[in-house]
N, C-alpha and C positions, 0 to 999 in steps of 0.2 A: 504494500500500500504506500502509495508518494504520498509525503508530507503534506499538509495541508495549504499550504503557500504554493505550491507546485499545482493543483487542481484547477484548472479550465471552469468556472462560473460565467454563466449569463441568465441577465434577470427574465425571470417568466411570472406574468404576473396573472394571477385568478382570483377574480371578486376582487376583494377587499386586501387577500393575504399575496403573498410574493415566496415562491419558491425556487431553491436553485436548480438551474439543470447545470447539467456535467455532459459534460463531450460526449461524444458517442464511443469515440476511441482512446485506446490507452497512449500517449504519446511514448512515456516510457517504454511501453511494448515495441517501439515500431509499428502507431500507427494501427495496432490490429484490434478488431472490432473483439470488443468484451460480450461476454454472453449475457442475454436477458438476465436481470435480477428478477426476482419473486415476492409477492408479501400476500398475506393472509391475514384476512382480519376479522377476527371474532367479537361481533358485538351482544352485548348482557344490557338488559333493561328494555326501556321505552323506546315508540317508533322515532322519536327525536335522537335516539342514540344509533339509531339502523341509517337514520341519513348521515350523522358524523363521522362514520366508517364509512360511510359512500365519498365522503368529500375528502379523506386519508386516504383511501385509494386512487382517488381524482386528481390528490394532489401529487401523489408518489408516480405518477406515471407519465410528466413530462421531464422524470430524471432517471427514467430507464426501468420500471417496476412495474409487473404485470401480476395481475389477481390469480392466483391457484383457487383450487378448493378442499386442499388439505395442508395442515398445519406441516406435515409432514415432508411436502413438496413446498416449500418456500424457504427463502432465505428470510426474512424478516416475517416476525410473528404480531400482531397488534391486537393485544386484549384490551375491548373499548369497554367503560361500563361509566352507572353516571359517579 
């Protein structure tokens, strides 16, 4: 993992909130395309808590994180509750 000063940031902005995307590619690598990240996110409670896991996935996915549907298949785990 490159340091944190070394990481490629451009602003991506949705709604209200702004999150970072990261390159598509590793430059350290030579350039070569990184495989899809993963996340899972399990929401507990109310239907107000089933759209905040909607909008954690919404947000995770203009910096390369695509929805599984098992905990077991994802690199990032997200347990929402209120």
């Amino acid at each position: 993992m490159r340091p944190f000063s070394q990481t490629k940031w451009n602003s991506v902005t949705t709604g209200t909130l702004t999150a970072p995307e990261i390159a598509a590619t590793d430059e350290a690598a030579g350039g070569v395309a990184r495989p899809p990240r993963t996340v899972f996110v399990k929401t507990y409670g109310c239907q107000m808590n089933v759209y905040d896991g909607e909008r954690m996935a919404g947000l995770l996915a203009p910096i390369g994180y695509r929805a599984v549907a098992s905990p077991a298949d994802a690199d990032l785990v997200i347990l929402n509750t209120c």
